[in-house]
C-alpha positions as MATLAB code, in Angstrom:
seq = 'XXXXXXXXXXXXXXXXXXXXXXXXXXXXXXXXXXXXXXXXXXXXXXXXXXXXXXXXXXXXXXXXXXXXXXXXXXXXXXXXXXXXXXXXXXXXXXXXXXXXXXXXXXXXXXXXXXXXXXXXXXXXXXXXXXXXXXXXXXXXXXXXXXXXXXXXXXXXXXXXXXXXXXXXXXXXXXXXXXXXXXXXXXXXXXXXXXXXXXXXXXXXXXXXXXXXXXXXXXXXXXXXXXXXXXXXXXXXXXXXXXXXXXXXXXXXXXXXXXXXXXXXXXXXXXXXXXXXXXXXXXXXXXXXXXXXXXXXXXXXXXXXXXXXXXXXXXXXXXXXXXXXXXXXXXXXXXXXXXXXXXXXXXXXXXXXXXXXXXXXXXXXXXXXXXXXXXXXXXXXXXXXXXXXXXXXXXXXXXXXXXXXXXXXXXXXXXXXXXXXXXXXXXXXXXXXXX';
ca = [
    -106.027  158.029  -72.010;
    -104.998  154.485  -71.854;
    -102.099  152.979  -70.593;
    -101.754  149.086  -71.237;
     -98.149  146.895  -69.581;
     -97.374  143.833  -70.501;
     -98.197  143.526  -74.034;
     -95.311  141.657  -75.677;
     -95.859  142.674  -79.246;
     -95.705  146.548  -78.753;
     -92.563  148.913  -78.327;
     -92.504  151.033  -75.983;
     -94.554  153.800  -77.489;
     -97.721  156.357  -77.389;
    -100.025  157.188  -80.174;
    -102.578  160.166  -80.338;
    -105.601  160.514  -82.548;
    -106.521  164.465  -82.864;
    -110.049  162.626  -84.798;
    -110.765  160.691  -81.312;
    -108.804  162.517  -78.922;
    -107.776  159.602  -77.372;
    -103.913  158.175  -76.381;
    -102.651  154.676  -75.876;
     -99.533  154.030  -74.231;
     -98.211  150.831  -74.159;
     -95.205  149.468  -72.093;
     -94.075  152.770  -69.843;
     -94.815  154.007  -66.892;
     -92.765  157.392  -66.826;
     -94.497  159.939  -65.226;
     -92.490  162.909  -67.678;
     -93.675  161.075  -70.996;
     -97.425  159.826  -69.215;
     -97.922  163.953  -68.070;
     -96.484  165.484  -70.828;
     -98.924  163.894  -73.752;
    -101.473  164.219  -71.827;
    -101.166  167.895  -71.741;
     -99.839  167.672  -75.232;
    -103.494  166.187  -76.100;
    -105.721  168.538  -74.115;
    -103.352  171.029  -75.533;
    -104.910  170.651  -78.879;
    -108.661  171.218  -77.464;
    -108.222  174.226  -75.261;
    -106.619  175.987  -79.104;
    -109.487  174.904  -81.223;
    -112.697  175.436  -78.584;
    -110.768  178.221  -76.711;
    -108.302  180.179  -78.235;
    -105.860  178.873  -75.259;
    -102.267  178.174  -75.889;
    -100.380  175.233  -74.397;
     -96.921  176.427  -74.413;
     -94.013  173.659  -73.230;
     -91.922  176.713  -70.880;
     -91.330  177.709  -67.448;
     -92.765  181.405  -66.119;
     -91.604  183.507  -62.833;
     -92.335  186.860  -62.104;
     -90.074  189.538  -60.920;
     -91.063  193.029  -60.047;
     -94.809  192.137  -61.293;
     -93.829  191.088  -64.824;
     -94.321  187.505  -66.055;
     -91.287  185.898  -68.217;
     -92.000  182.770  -70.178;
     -88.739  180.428  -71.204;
     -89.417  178.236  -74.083;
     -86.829  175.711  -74.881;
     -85.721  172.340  -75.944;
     -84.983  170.119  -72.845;
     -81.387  170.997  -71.273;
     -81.110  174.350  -71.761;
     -81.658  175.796  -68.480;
     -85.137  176.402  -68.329;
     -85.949  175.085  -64.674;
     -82.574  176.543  -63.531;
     -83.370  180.031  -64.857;
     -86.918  180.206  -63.855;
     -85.849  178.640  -60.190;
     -82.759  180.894  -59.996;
     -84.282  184.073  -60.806;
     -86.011  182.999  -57.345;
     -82.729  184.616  -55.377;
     -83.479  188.189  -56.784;
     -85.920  190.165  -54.516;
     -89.696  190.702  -55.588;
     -89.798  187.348  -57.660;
     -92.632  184.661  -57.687;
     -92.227  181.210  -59.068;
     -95.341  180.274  -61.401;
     -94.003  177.397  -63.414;
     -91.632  175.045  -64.163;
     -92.682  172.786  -67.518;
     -95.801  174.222  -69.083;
     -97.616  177.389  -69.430;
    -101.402  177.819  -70.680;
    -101.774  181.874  -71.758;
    -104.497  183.395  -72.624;
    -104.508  186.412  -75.004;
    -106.935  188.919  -73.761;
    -108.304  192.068  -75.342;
    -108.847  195.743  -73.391;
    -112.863  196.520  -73.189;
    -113.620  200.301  -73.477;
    -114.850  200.237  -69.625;
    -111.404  199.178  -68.746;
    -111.370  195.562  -68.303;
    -109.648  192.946  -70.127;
    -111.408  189.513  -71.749;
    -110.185  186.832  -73.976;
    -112.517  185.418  -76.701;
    -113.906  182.093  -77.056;
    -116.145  182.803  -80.291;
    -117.060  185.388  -82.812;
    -120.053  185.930  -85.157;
    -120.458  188.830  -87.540;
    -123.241  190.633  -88.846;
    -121.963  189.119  -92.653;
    -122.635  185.749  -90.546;
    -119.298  184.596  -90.620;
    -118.333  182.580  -87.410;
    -114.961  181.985  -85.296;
    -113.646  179.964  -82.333;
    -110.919  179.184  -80.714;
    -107.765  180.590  -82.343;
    -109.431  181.597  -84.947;
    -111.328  184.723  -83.178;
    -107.777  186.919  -83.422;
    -107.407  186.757  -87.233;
    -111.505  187.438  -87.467;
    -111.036  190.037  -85.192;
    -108.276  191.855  -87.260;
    -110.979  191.437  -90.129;
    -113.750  192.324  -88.968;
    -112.884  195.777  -87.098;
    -115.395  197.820  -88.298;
    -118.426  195.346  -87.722;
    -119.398  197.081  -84.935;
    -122.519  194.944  -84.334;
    -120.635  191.417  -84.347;
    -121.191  189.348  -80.984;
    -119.015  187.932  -79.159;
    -118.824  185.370  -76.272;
    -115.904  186.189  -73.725;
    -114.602  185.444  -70.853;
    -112.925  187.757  -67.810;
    -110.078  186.956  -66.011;
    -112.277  185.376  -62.934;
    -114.091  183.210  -65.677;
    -116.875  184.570  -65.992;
    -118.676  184.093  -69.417;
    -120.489  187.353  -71.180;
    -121.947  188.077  -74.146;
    -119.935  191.327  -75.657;
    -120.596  193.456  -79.070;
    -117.524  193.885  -81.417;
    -117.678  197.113  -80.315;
    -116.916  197.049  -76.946;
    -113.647  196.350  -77.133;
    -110.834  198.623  -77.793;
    -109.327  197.588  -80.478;
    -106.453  200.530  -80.637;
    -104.931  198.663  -77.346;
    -102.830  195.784  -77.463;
    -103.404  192.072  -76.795;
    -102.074  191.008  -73.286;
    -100.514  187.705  -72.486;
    -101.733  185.903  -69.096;
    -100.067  182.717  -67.847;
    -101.791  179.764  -66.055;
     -99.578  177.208  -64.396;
    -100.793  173.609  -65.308;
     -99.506  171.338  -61.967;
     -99.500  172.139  -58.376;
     -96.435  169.609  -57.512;
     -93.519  170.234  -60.105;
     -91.510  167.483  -62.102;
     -87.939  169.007  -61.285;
     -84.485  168.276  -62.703;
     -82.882  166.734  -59.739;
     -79.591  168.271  -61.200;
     -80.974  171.817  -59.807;
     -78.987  171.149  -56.735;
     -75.655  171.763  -58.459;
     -76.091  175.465  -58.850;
     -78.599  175.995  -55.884;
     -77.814  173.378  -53.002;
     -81.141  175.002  -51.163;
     -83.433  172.749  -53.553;
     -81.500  169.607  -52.234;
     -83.125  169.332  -49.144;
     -86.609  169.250  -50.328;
     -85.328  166.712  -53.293;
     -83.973  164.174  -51.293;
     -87.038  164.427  -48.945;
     -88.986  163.800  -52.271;
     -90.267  161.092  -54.387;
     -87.178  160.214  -56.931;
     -86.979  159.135  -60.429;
     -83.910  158.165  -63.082;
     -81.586  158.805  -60.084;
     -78.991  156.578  -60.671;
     -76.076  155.189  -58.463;
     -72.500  156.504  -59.339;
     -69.402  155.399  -60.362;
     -65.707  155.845  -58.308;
     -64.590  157.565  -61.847;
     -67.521  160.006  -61.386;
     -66.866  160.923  -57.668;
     -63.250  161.592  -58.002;
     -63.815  163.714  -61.220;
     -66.588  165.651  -59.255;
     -65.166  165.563  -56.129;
     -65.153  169.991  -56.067;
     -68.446  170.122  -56.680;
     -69.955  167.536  -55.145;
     -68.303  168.879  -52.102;
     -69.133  172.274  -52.598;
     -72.609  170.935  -52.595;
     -72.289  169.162  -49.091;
     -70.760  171.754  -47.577;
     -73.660  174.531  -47.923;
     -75.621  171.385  -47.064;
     -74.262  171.455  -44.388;
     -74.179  174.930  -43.676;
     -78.461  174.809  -44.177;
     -78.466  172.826  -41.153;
     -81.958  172.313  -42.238;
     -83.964  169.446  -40.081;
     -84.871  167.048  -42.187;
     -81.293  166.318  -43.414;
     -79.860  166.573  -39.978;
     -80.073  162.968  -39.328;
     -78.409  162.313  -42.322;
     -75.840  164.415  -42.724;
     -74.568  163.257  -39.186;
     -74.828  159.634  -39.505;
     -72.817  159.600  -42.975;
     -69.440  159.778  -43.786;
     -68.053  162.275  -46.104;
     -67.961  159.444  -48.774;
     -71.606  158.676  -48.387;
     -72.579  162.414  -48.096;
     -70.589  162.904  -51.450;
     -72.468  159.842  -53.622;
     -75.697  161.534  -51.858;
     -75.169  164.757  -53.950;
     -73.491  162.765  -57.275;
     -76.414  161.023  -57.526;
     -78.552  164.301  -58.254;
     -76.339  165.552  -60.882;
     -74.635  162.410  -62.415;
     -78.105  161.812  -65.128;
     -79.156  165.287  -66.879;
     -82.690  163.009  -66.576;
     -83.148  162.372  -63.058;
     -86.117  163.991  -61.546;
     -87.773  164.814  -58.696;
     -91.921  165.062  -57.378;
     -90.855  168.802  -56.082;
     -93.915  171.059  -54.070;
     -92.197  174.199  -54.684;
     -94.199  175.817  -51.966;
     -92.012  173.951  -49.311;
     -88.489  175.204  -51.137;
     -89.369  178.759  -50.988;
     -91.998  181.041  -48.965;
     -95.548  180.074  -49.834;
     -96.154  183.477  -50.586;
     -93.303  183.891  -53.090;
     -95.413  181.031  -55.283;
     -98.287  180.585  -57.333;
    -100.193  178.273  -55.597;
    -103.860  178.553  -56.944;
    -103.544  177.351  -61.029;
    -106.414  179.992  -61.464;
    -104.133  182.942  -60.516;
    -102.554  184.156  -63.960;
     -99.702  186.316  -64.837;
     -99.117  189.002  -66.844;
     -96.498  188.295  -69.242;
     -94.053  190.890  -70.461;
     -91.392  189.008  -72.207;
     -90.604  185.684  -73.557;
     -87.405  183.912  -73.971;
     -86.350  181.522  -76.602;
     -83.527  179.373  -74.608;
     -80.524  178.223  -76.829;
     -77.102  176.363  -75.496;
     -74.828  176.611  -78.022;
     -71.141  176.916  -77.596;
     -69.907  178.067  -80.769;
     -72.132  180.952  -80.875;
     -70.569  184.196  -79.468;
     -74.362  185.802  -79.133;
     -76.289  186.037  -75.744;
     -79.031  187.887  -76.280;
     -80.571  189.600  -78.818;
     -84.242  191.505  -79.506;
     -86.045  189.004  -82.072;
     -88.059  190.358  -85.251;
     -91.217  188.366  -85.972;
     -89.409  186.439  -88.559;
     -86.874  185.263  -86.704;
     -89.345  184.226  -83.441;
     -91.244  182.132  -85.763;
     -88.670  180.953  -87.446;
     -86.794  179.598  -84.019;
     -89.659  177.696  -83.081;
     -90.995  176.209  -86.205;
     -87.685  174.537  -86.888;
     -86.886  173.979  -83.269;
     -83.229  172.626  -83.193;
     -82.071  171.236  -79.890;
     -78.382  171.337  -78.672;
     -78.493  167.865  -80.124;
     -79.602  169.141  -83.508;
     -82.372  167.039  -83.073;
     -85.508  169.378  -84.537;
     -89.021  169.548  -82.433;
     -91.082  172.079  -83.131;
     -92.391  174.864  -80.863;
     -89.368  172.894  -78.710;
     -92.262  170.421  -77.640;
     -91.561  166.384  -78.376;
     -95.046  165.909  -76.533;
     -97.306  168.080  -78.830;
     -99.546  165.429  -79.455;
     -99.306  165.508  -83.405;
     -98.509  163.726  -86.814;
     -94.969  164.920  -86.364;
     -94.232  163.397  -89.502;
     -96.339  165.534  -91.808;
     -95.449  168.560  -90.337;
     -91.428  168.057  -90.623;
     -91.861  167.475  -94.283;
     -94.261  170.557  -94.468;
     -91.646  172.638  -92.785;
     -88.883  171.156  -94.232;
     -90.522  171.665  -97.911;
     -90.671  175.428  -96.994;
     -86.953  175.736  -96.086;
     -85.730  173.808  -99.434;
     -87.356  177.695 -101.116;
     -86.100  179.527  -98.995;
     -83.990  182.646  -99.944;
     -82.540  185.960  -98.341;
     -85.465  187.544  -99.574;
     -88.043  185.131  -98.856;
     -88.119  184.221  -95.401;
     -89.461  180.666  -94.059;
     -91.898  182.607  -91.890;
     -93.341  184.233  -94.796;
     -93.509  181.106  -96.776;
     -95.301  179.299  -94.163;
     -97.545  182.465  -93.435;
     -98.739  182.586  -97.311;
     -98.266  178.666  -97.599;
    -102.468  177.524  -98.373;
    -102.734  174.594  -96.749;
    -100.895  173.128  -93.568;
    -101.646  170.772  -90.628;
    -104.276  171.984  -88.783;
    -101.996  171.788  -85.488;
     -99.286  173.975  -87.042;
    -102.286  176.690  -88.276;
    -103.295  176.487  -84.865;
    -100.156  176.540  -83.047;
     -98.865  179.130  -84.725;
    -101.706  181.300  -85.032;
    -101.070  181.407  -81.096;
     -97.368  181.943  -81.303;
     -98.468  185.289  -83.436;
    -100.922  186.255  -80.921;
     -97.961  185.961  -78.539;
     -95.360  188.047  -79.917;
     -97.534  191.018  -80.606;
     -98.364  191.299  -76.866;
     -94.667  190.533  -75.222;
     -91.093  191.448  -76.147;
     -89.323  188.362  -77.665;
     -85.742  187.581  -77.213;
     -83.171  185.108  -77.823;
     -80.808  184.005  -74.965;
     -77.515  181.511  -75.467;
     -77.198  180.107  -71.731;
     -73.372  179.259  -72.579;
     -71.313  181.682  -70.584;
     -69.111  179.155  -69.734;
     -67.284  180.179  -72.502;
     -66.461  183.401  -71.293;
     -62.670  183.267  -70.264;
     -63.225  185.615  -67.133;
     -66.402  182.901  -66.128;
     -64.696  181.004  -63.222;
     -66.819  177.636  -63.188;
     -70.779  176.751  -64.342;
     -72.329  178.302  -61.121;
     -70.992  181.806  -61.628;
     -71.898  181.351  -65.422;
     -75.451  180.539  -64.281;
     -75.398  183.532  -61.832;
     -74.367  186.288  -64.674;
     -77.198  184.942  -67.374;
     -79.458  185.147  -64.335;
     -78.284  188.584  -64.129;
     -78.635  189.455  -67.983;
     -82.285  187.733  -67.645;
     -83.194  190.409  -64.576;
     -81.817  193.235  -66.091;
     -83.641  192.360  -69.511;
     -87.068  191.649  -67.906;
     -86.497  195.163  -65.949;
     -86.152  197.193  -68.908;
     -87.571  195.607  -71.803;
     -84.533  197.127  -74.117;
     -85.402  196.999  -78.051;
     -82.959  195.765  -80.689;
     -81.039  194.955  -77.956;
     -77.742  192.764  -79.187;
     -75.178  191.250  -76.623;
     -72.132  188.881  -77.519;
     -69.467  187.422  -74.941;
     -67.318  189.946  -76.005;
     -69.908  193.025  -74.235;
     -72.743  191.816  -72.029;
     -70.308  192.328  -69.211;
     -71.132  196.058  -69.276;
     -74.731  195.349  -69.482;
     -74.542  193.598  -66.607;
     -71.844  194.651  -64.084;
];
């Protein structure tokens, strides 16, 4: 990676090359776009030499089950995965991206995830490739395999030795130790403040007289349980400001959707109620494609493969912007690929779906084969569902913190019981929940 400043004749911009795996950035220095294509790029590497997937989501465990979010940016990924944090027997794993490994059961027990195949026809596989060999070469008994355990440790295995009439698993790794929060997290759960403010800052802007008075029940609400923390780092401020100053204090984390903060979760909650070493994994037993949009009356529904793949290869934001997988920072020809995708949903018709266009489609970017190859891999060993975070709409919804507290409680109840062709609308999740 290499990140030149000052050089007059350049946006600011960064470029990948998947031939070199190399990135330039020229002109920025923000720490979100600098982190994020860089895991964008090694992304790409740990798929085609591993048969790892680099996922842009948040994961937390409850009860001993791993649920990955994946969603476009602003729609309530960090707040759901930090807000399941106030139900009991939760761990926070992480906030912005997720590498999973898909592992396969060994007839002694023990579960492994591939890193190459070779069959006795002398056909070879690697990376993502080793799941579609392994569907197609079943009966090969005699193909070799290098593996790896859960506590890395590599082994030579025969095709054999697995058990192939068990399902893949899903294991999460959490790729950073200190988080890259929304500093906005404070508006529904005042708790984070104090270790925000105590942090290192970014995009937090200064705010208007307009903005205070329109906020002015929130931003006191905020202060108030401040207050009420009486925790000891904020002491000295809290009693050396006025109520004005305390009040621009808290605007300022929720005036820019963008303003972050350097967050150690591990100082916001119990260390024992976070992953702390990145080589820990989770198991995951659901994952969560995150919509916001208002004129839906959905809120969660059980997704078919079609319509899993389908969500994420178009991957429309709230903005109806489109970024596939829900990842700007994927560290591709973005180009090619829209036009690929967007080719396939030109022929699309109620009986041919634009999943099984793109799955019979012969040639593609290798990034989307790869990709979603992966994605695949993932919804045959999790439940998938779709979740509309807007329950703001919901007359009988008071303000946004109790509409954050009831999808919280549609996201615990959901995780606890796995329900199939589940299908909730404003009009009944109520029941589901109360």
């Amino acid at each position: 990676m290499y990140a030149l400043h000052g050089v007059k004749d350049q946006q600011e911009a960064a470029y990948y090359s998947r031939e070199k795996n190399t990135i330039i950035f020229f002109n920025t220095s923000y720490y979100g776009q600098l982190k994020s294509w860089v895991l964008g790029a090694v992304g790409r590497i740990l798929a085609a030499e591993f048969g790892i997937h680099s996922i842009h989501g948040a994961c937390v465990e409850m009860g001993g089950k791993g649920l990955l979010y994946i969603a476009p940016t602003g729609t309530g990924k960090s707040t759901s995965s930090y807000g399941l944090m106030t139900f009991p027997k939760t761990r926070f794993h992480s906030d912005d991206w997720v590498y999973v490994r898909y592992t396969y059961a060994t007839r002694e027990g023990k579960r492994v995830f591939v890193l190459r195949a070779e069959g006795t026809d002398r056909t070879r596989a690697q990376g993502y490739q080793v799941y579609r060999w392994i569907e197609r070469h079943a009966g090969d008994r005699d193909g070799r395999l290098g593996v790896m355990t859960l506590d890395n440790q590599e082994k030579t295995l025969k095709l054999g030795d697995l058990d192939l009439s068990r399902p893949t698993e899903a294991y999460a790794y959490t790729s950073e130790k200190i988080y890259y929060l929304r500093t906005n997290l404070a508006e529904n759960f005042p708790a984070a403040a104090c270790e925000i403010l105590a942090s290192k800052e970014e995009n937090v802007p200064d705010v208007t007289d307009t903005f205070l008075t329109r906020s002015r029940s929130v931003l006191k609400n905020i202060a108030d349980e401040l207050k009420e923390l009486n925790d000891r780092r904020l002491r000295p401020v809290l009693e050396k400001k006025s109520e004005r100053e305390l009040l621009e204090i808290c605007g300022r984390l929720i005036a820019f959707d963008n303003a972050r903060s350097m967050l150690d979760i591990a100082k916001v909650l119990p260390v024992e109620r976070v992953f702390s070493n990145p080589m820990e994994p989770v198991k995951l037993a659901a994952v969560m494609l995150l919509k916001r949009n208002p004129d839906d009356s959905a809120v969660l529904s059980h997704l078919p493969l079609d319509r899993f793949m389908e969500r994420l290869l178009i991957g429309e934001t709230p903005e109806k912007k489109r970024e596939t997988a829900y990842n700007a920072y994927r560290a591709v020809d973005d180009k090619t690929e829209r036009q690929f995708i967007e080719g396939l949903e030109r022929q699309t018709t109620p009986t041919r779906t634009l999943y099984s266009l793109f799955s019979s489609a012969g040639t593609m970017a290798v990034s989307l084969e790869e990709e979603f190859e992966l994605f695949r891999v993932l919804f045959n060993s999790v439940r998938a569902y779709d979740l509309n975070t807007t329950l703001q709409k919901d007359p009988r919804v008071r303000d946004k913190r109790e509409a954050v507290h009831r999808t919280l409680a549609v996201i615990a109840r959901t995780l606890e019981e796995e329900p199939q062709g589940i299908n909730l609308t404003i009009n009944n999740y109520g029941k589901y929940i109360s």
